[in-house]
Residue frames as a rotation matrix with the C-alpha (Angstrom) as fourth column:
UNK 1
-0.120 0.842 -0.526 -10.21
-0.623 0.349 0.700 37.46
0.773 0.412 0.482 1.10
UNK 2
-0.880 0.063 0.471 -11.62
-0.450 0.203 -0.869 36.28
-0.151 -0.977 -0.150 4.46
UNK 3
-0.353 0.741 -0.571 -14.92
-0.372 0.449 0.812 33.28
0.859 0.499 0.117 4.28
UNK 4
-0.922 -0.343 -0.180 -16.01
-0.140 0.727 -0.672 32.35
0.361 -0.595 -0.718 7.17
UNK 5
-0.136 0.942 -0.308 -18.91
-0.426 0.225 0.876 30.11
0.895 0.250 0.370 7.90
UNK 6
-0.771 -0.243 0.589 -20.77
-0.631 0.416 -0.655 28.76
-0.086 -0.877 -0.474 11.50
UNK 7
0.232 0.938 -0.258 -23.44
-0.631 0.347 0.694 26.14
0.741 0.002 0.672 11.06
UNK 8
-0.622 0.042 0.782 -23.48
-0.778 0.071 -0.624 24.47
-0.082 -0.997 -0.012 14.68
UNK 9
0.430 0.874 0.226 -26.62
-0.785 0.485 -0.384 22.43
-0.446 -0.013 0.895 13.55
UNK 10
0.845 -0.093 -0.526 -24.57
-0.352 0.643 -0.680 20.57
0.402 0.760 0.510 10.41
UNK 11
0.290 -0.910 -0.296 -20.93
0.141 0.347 -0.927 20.54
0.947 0.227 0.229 11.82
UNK 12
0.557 -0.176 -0.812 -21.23
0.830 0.139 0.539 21.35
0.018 -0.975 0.223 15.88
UNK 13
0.860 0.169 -0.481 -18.88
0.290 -0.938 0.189 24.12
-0.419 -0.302 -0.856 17.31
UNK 14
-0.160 -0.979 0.125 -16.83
0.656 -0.011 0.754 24.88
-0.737 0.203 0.644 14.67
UNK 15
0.423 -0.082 -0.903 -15.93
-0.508 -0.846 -0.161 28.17
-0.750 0.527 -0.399 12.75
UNK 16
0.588 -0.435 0.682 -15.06
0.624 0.781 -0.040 27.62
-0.515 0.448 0.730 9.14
UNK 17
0.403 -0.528 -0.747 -12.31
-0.056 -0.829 0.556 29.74
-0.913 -0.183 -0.364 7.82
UNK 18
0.374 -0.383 0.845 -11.42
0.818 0.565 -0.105 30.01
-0.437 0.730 0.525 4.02
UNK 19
0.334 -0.562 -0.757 -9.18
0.038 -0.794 0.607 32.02
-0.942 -0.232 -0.244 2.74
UNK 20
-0.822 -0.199 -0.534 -8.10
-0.570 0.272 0.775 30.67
-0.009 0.941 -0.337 -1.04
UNK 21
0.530 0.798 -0.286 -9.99
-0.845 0.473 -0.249 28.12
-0.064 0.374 0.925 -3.21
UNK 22
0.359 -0.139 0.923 -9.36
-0.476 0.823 0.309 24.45
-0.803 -0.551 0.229 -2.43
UNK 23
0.799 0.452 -0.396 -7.82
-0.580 0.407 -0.705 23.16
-0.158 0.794 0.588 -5.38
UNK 24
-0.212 -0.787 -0.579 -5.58
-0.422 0.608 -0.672 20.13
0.881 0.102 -0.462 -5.85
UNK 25
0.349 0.101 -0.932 -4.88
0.587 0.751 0.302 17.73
0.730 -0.652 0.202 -2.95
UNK 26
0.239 0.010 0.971 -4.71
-0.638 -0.753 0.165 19.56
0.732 -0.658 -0.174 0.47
UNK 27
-0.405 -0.340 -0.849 -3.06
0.606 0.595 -0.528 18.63
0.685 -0.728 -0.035 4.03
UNK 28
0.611 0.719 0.333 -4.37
-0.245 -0.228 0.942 18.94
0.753 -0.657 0.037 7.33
UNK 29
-0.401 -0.910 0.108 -2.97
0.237 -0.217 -0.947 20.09
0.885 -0.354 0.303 10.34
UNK 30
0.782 0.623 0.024 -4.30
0.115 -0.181 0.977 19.92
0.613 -0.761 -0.213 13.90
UNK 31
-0.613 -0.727 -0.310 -2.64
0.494 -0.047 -0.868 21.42
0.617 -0.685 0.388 16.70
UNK 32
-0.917 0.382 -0.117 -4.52
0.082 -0.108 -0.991 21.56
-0.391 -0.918 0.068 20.08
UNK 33
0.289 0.876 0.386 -8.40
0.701 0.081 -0.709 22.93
-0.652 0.475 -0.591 18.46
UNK 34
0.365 0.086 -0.927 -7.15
-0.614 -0.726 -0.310 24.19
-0.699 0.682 -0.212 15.10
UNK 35
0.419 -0.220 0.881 -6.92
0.540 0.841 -0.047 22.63
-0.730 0.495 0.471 11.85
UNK 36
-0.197 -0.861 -0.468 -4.90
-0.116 -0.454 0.884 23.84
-0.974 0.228 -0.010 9.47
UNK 37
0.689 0.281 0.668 -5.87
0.484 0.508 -0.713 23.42
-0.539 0.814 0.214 5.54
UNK 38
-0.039 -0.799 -0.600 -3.01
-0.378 -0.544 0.749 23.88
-0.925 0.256 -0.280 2.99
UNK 39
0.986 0.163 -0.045 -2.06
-0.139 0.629 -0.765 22.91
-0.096 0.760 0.642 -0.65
UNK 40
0.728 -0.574 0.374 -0.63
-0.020 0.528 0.849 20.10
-0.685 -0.626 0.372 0.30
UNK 41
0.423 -0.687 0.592 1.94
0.819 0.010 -0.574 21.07
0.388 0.727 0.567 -3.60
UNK 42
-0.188 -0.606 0.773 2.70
0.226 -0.793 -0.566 25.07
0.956 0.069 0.286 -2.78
UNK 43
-0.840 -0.183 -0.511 2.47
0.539 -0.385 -0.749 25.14
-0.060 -0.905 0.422 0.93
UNK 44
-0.835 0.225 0.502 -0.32
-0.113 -0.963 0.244 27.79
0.539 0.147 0.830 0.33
UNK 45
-0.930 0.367 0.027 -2.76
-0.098 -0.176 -0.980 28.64
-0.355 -0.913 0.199 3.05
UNK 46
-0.760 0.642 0.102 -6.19
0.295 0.200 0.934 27.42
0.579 0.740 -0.342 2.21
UNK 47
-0.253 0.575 0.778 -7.67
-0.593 -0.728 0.344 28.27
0.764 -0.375 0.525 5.79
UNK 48
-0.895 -0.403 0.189 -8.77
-0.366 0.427 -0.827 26.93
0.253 -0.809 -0.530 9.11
UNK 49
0.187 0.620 -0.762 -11.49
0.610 0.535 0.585 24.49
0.770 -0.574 -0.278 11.54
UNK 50
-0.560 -0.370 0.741 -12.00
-0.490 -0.574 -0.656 26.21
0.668 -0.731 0.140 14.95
UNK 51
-0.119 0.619 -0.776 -13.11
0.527 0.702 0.479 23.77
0.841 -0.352 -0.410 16.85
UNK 52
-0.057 0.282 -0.958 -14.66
0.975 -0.189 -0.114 24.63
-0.213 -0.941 -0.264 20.06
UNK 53
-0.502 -0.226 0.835 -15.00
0.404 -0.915 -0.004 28.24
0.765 0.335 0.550 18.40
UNK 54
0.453 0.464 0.761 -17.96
-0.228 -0.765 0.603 29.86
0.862 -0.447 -0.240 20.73
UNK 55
0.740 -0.360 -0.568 -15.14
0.600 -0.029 0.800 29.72
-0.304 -0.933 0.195 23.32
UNK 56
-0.436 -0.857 0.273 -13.17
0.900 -0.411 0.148 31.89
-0.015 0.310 0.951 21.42
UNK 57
-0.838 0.539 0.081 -16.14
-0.522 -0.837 0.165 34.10
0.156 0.096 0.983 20.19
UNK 58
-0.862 0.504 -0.061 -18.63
-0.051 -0.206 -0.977 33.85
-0.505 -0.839 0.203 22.57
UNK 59
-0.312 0.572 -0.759 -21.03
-0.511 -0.774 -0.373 35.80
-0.801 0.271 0.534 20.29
UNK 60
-0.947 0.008 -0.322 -20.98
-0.198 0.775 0.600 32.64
0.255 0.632 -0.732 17.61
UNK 61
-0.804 0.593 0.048 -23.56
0.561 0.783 -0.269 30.89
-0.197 -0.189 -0.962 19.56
UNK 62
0.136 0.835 -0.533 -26.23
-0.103 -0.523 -0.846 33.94
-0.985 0.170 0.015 17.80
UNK 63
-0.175 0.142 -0.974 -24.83
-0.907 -0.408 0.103 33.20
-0.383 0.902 0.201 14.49
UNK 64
-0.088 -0.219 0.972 -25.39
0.175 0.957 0.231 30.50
-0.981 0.190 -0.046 11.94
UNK 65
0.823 0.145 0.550 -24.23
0.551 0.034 -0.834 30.41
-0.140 0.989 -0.052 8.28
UNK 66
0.322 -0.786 0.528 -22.16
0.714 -0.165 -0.681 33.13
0.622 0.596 0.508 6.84
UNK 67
0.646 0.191 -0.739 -20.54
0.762 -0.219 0.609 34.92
-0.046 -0.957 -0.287 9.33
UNK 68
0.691 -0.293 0.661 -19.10
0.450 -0.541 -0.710 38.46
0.566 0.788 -0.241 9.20
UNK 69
0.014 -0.807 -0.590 -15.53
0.998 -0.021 0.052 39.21
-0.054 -0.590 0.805 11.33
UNK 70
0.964 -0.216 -0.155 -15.01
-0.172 -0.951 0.258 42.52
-0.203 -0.222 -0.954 12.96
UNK 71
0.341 -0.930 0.134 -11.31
-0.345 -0.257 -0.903 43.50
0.874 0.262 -0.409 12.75
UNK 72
0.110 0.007 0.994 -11.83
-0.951 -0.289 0.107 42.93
0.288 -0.957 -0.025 16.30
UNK 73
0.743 0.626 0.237 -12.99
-0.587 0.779 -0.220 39.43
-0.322 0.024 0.946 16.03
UNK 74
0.609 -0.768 -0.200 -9.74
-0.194 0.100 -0.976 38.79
0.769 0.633 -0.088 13.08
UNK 75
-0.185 -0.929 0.319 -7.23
-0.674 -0.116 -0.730 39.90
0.715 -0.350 -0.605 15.55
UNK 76
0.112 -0.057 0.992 -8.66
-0.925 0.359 0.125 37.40
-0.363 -0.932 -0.012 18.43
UNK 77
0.971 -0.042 0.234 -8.75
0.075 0.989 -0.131 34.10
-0.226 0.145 0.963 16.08
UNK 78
0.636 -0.762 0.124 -5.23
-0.255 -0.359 -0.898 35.37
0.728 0.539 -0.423 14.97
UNK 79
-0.161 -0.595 0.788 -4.03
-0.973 -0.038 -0.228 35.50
0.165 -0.803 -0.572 18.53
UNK 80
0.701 0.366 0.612 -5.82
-0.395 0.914 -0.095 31.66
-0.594 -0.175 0.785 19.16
UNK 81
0.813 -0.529 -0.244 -3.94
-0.145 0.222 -0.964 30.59
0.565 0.819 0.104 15.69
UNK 82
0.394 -0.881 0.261 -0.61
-0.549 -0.453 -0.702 31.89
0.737 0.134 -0.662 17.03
UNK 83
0.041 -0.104 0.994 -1.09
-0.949 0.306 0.072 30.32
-0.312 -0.946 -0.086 20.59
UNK 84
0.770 0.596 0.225 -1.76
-0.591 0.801 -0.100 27.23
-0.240 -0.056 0.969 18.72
UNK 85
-0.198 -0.867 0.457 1.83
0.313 0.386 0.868 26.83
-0.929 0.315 0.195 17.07
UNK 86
0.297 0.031 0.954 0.54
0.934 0.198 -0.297 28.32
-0.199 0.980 0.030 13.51
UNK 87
0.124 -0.033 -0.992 1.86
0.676 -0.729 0.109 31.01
-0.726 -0.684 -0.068 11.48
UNK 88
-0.779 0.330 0.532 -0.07
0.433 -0.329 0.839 31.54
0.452 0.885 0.113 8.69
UNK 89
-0.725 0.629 -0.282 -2.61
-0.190 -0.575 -0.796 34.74
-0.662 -0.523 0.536 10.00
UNK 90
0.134 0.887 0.441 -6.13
0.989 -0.091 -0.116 35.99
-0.063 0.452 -0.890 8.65
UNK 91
-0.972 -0.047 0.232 -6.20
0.109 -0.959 0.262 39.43
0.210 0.280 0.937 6.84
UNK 92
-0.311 0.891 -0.332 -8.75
0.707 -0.016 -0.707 41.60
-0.635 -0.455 -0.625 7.71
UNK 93
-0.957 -0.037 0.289 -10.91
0.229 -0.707 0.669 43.24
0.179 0.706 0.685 5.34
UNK 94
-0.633 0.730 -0.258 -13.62
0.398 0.020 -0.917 45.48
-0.664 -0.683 -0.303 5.35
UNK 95
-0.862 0.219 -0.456 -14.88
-0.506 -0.416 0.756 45.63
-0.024 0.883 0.469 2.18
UNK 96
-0.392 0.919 -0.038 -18.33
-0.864 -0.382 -0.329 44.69
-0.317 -0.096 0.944 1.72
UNK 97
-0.616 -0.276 0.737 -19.58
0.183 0.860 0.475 41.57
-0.766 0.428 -0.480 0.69
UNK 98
0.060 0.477 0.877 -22.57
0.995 -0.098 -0.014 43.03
0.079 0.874 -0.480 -1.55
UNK 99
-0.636 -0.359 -0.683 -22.10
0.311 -0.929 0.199 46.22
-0.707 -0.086 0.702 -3.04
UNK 100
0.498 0.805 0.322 -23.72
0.684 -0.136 -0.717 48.37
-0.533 0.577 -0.619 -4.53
UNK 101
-0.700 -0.619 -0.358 -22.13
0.009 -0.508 0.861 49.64
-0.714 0.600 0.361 -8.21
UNK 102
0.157 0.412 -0.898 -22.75
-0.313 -0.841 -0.441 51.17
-0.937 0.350 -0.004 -11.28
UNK 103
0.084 -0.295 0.952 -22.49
0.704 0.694 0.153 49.28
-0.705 0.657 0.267 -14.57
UNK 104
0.142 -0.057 -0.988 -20.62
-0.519 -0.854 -0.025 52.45
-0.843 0.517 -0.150 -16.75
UNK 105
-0.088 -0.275 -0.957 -19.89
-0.968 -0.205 0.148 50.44
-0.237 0.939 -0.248 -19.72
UNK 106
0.353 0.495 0.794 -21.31
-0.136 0.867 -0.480 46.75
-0.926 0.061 0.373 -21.13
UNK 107
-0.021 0.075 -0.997 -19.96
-0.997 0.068 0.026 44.88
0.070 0.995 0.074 -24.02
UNK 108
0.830 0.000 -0.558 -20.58
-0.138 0.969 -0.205 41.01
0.541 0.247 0.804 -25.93
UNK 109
0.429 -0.677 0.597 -18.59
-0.398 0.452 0.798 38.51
-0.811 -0.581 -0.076 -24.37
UNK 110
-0.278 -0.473 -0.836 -16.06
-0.949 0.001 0.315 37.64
-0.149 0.881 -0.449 -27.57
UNK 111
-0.895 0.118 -0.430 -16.80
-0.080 0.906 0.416 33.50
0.439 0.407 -0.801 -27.23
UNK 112
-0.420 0.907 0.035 -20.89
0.857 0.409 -0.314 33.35
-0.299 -0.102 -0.949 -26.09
UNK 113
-0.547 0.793 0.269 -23.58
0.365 -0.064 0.929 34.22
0.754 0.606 -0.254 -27.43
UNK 114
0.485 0.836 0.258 -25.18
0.082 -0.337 0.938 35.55
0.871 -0.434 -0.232 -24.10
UNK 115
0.081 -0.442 -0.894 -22.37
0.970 -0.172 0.173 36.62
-0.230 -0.881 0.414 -21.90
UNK 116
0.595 -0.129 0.793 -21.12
0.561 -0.640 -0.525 40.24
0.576 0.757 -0.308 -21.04
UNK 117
-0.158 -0.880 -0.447 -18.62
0.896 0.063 -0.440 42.27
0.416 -0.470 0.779 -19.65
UNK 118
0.619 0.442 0.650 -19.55
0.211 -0.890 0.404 44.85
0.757 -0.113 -0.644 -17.91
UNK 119
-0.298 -0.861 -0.412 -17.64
0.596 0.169 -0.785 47.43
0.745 -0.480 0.463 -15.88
UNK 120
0.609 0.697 -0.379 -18.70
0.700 -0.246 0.671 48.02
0.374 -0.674 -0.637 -12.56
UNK 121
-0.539 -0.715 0.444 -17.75
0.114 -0.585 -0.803 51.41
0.834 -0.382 0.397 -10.93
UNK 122
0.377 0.183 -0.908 -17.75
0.757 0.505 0.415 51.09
0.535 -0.843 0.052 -7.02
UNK 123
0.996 0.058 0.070 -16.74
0.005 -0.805 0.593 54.77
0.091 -0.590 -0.802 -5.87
UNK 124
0.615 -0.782 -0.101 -13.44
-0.409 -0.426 0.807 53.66
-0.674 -0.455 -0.582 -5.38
UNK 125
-0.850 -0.522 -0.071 -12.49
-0.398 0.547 0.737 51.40
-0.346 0.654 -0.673 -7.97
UNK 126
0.207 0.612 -0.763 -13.95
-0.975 0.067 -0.211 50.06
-0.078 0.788 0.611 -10.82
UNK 127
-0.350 -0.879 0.325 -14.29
-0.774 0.466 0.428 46.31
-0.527 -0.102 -0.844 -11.74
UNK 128
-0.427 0.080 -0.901 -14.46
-0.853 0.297 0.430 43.90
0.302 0.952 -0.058 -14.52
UNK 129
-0.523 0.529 0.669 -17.45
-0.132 0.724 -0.677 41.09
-0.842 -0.442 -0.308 -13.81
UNK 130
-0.735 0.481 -0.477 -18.61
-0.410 0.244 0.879 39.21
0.539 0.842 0.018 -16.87
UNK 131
-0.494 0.866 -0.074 -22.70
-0.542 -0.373 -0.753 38.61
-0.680 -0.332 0.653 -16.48
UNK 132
-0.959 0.215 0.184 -25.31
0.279 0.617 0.735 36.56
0.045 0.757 -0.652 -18.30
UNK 133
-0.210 0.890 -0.403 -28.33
0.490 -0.261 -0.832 38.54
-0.846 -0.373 -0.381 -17.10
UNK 134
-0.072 0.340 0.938 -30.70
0.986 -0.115 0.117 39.09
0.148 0.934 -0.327 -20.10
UNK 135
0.867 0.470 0.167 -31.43
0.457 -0.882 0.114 43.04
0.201 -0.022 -0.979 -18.62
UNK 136
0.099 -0.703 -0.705 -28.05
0.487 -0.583 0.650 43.80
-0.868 -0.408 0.284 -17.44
UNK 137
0.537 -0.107 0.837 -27.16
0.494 -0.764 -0.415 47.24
0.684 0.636 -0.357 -19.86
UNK 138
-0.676 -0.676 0.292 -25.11
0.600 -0.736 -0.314 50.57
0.427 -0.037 0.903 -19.24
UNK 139
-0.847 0.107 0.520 -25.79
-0.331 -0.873 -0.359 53.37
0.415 -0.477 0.775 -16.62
UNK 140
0.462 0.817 -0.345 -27.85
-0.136 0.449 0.883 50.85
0.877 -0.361 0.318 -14.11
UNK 141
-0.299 -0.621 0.725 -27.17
-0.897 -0.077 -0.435 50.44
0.326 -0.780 -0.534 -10.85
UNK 142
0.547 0.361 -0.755 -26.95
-0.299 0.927 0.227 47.03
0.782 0.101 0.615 -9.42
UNK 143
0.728 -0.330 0.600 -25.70
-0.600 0.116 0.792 44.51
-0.331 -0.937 -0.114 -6.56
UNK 144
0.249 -0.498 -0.831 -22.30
-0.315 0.770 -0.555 42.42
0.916 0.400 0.035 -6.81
UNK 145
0.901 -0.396 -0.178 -21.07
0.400 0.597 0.696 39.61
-0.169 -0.698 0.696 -4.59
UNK 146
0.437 -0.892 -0.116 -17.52
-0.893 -0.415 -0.173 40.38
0.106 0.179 -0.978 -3.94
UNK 147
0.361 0.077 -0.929 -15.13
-0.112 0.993 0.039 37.78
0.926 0.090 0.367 -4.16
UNK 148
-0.699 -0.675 0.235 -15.02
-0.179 -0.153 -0.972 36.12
0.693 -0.721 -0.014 -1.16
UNK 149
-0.288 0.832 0.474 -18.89
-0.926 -0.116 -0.359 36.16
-0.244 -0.542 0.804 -0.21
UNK 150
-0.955 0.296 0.020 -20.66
0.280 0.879 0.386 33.13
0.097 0.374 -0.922 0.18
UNK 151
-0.655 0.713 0.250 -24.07
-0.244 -0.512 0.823 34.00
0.715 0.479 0.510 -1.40
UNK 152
-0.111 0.886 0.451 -27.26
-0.989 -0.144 0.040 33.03
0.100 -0.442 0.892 0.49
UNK 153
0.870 0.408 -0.278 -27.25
-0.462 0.872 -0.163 29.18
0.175 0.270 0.947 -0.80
UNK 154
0.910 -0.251 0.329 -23.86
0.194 0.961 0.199 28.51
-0.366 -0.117 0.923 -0.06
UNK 155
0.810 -0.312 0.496 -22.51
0.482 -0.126 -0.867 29.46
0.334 0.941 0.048 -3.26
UNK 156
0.331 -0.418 -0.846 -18.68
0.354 -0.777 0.522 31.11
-0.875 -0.472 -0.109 -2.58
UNK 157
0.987 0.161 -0.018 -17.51
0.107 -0.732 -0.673 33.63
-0.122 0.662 -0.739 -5.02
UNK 158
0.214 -0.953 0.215 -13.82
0.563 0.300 0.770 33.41
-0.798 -0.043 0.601 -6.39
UNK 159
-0.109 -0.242 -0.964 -11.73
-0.563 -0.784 0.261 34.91
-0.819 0.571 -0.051 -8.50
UNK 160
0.109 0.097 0.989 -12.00
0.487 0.863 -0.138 33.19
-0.867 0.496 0.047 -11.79
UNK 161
-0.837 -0.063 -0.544 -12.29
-0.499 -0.321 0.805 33.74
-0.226 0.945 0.237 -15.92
UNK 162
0.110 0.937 0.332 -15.61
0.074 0.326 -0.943 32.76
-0.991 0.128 -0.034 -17.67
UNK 163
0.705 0.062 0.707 -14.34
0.636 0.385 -0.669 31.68
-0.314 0.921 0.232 -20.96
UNK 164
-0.037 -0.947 0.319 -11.04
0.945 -0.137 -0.297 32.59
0.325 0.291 0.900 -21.07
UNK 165
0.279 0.237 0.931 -12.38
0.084 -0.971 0.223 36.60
0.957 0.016 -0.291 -19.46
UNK 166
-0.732 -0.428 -0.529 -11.54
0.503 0.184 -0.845 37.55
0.460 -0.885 0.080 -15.99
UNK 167
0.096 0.956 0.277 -14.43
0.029 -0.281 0.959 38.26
0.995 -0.084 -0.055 -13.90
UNK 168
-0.874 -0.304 0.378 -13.78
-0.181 -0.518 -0.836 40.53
0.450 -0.800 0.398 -10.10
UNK 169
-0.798 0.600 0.053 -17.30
-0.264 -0.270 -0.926 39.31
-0.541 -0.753 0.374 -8.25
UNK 170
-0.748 0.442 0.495 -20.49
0.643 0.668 0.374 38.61
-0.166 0.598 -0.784 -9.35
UNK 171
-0.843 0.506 0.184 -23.64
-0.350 -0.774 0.528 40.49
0.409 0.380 0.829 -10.46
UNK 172
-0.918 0.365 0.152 -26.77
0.075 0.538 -0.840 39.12
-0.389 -0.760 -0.521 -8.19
UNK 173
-0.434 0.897 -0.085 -30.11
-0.085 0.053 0.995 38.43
0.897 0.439 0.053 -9.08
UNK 174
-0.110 0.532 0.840 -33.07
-0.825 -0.521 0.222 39.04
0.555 -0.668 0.496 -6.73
UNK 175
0.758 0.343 -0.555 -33.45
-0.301 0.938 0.169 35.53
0.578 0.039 0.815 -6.49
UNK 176
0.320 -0.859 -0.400 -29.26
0.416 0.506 -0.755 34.94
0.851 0.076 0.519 -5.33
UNK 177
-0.433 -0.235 0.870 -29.68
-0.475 -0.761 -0.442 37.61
0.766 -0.604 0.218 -2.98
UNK 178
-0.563 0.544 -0.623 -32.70
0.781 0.596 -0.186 35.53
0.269 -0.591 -0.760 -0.85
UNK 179
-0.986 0.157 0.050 -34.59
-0.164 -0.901 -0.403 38.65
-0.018 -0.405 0.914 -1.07
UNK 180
-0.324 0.932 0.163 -38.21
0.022 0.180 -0.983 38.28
-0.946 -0.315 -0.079 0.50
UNK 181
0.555 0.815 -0.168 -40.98
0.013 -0.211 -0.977 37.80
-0.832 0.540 -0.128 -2.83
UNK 182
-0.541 -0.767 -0.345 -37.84
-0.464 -0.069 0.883 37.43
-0.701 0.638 -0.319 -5.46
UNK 183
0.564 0.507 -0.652 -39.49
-0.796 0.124 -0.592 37.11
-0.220 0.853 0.473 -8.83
UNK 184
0.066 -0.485 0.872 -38.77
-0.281 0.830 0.482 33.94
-0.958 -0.276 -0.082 -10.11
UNK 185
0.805 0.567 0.175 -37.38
0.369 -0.247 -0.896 35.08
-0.465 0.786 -0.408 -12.99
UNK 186
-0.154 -0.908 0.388 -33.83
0.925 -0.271 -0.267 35.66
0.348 0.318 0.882 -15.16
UNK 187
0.370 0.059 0.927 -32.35
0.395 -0.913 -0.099 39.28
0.841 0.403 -0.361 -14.62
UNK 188
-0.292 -0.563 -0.773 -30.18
0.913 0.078 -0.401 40.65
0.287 -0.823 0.491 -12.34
UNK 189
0.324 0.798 -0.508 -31.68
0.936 -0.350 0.047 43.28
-0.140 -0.490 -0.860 -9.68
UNK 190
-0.449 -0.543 0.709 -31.79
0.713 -0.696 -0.082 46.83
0.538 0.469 0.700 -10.58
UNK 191
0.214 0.359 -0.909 -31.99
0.701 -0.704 -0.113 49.89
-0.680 -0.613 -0.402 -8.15
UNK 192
0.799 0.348 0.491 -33.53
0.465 -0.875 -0.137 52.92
0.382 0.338 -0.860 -8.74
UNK 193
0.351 -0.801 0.485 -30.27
0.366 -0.360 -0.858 55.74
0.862 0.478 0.167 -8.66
UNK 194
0.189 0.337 0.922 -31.36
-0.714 -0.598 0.364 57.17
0.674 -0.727 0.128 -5.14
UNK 195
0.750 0.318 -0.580 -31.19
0.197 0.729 0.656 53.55
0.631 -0.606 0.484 -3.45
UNK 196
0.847 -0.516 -0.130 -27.12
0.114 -0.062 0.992 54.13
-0.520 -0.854 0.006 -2.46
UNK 197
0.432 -0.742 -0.513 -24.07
-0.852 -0.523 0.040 55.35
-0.297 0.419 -0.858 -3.34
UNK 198
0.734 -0.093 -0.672 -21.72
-0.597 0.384 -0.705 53.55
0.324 0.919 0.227 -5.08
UNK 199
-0.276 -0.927 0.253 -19.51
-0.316 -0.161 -0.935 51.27
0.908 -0.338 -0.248 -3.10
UNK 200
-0.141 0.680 0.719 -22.04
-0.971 -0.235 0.032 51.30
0.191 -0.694 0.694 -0.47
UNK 201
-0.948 -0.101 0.303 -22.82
-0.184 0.947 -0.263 48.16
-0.260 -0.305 -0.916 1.37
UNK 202
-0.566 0.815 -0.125 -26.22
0.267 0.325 0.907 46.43
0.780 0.480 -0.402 0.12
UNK 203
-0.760 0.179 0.624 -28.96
-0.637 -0.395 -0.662 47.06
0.128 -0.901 0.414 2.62
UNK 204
-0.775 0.555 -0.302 -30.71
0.119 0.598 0.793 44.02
0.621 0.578 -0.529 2.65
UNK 205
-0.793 0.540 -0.282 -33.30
0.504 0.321 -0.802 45.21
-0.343 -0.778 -0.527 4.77
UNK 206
-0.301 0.315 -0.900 -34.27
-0.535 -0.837 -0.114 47.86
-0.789 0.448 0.420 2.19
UNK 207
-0.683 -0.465 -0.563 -33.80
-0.730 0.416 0.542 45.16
-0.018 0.781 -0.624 -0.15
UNK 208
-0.781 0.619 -0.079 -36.43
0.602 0.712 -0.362 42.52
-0.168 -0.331 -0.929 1.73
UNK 209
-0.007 0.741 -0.672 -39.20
-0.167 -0.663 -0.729 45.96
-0.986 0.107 0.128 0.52
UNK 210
-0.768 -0.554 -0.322 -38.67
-0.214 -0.253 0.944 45.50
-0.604 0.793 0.076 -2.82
UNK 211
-0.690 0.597 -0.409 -40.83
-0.159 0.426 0.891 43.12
0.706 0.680 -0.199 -4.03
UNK 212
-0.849 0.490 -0.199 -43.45
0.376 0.294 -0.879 43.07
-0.372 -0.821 -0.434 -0.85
């Protein structure tokens, strides 16, 4: 699970890097331009500051917000890390941040009254993402944040439980997506069966036609 965010405008030239979910009291670590973030109880790697980043990657100074890491990209803040004195890496993954899956099977959430569990199959694997969307049903296709994505607003996606349930990602509404004309309306977006395989990365460019 790899987060990593550039806003230049709010915070100047620095790459944020999050790897876990901040929780509890956390230490900082600078050596040379890298900060370190741990929890500051189990030692555990919460993620880095790159300061001066668009000298590392160049190619920053076109992005701003949520930023997506080649493998290529991984292995050069890795090498920067290492040079710095640290030696806690960044995994690289290339797993999508919105997919596109298949809800095969939808039941009540045992403690609410409007949750539901629904399992999402993703071509390769299937996963459990509890929903409150009033349309969400069986044998729809739909988008999920994986965890790990930070949504459009900000929002990052963890693992978590939603009343005691474990929930692998979120389901997305047109609205969470920032897709162009998003009804402004409950209900989480449904594609027609043809849009993309399962698994498949969102296309949000297909996605910005929807509602036009």
């Amino acid at each position: 699970m790899l987060i990593a965010s550039y806003n230049p405008h709010e915070m100047g030239d620095v790459l944020v890097l999050m790897v876990a979910a901040g929780n509890g009291n956390q230490t900082e670590t600078k050596k040379d331009n890298v900060v370190q973030i741990t929890n500051e109880k189990s030692g555990q790697l919460i993620g880095y500051n790159v300061l001066a980043a668009s000298e590392v990657l160049p190619e920053l100074k076109e992005q701003n917000g949520n930023v997506t890491l080649t493998a290529e990209q991984v292995a050069t803040l890795n090498d920067h890390i290492k040079s710095a004195g640290f030696d806690k890496l960044l995994e690289y993954s290339d797993k999508p941040h919105f997919q596109v899956g298949y809800v095969e099977k939808m039941v009540d959430h045992p403690k609410s009254d409007h949750l539901h569990i629904a399992t999402v199959d993703f071509g390769n694997e299937k996963r459990q993402i509890v929903c409150g969307s009033v349309n969400l049903r069986a044998n729809i296709k739909v988008v999920a944040a994986t965890v790990g994505t930070m949504m459009p607003n900000g929002k990052l996606i963890w693992p978590g439980k939603l009343l005691g349930v474990e929930s692998d990602g979120m389901i997305c509404t047109p609205r969470e997506l920032g897709l162009k004309n998003a009804p402004n309306k409950p209900g989480c977006l449904i594609l027609d069966d043809d849009f993309a395989e399962n698994g498949d990365a969102f296309d949000f460019d297909r996605g910005n036609q929807l509602f036009a």
